[in-house]
N, C-alpha and C positions, 0 to 999 in steps of 0.2 A: 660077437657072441660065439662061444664055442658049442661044438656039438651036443655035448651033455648037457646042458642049459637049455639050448633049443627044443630038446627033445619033454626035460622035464616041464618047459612053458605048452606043448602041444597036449602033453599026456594033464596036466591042469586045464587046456583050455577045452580039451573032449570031455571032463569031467564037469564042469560048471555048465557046458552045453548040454549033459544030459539031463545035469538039474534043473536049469532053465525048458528044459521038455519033460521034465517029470511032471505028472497030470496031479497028483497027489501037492505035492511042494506049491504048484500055482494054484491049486482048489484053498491050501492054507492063505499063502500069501492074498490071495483075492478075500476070502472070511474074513482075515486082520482088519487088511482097509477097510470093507464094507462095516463093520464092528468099530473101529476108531470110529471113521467118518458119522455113522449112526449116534455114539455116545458124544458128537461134539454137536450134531446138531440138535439134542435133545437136553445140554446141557443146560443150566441154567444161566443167566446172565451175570448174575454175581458167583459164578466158577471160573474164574479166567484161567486159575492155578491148574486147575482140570481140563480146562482146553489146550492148554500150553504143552501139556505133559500130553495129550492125544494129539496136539500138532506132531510134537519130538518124536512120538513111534508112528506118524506114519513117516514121519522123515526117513527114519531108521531100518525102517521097511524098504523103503524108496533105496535108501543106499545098499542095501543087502543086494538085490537086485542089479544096481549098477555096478555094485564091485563084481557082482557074476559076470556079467556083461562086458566091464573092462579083462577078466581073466580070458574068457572067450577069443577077445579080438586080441587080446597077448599072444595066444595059441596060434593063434591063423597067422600073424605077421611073423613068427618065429618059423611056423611051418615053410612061410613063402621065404625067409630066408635059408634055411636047411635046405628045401628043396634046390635053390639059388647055388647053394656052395657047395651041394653034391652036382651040379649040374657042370661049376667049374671045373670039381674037380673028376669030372669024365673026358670033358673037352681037353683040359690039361696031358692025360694019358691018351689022350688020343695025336697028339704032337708028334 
């Protein structure tokens, strides 16, 4: 991975971590599911097409979430390598 890259996977993985701390974005995300979850248990028996489609958004939910989650941990491995290959190359000038 070169420099540029690394830096742009860190400066995405501070951004998805702030989203993942923003109090607002989780007060939503938490409403969503409480909301799906409520409408599937209150639905009725002969609404499966209803239930199906409140399974897929909280699914959808879920994965929004994990794809934050996987950006995050993108960041930090990118950063442990940046840090890694600045690190060689100090040692290197130090020869």
């Amino acid at each position: 991975m070169n420099e540029g890259k690394a830096r742009e996977q860190i400066s995405r993985g501070d951004r998805a971590a702030s989203l993942l701390r923003d109090e607002l974005l989780n007060e939503a995300f938490d409403k969503l599911e409480t909301d799906f979850i409520q409408a599937w248990k209150s639905s009725s028996v002969e609404d499966s097409q209803n239930r199906e489609r409140l399974y897929m958004l909280c699914q959808n939910l879920a994965a929004v979430k994990d794809y934050l989650e996987q950006v995050v941990t993108s960041g930090k491995l990118a950063k442990a390598q940046l840090d890694e290959l600045q690190n060689r190359v100090k040692f290197e000038k130090r020869k």
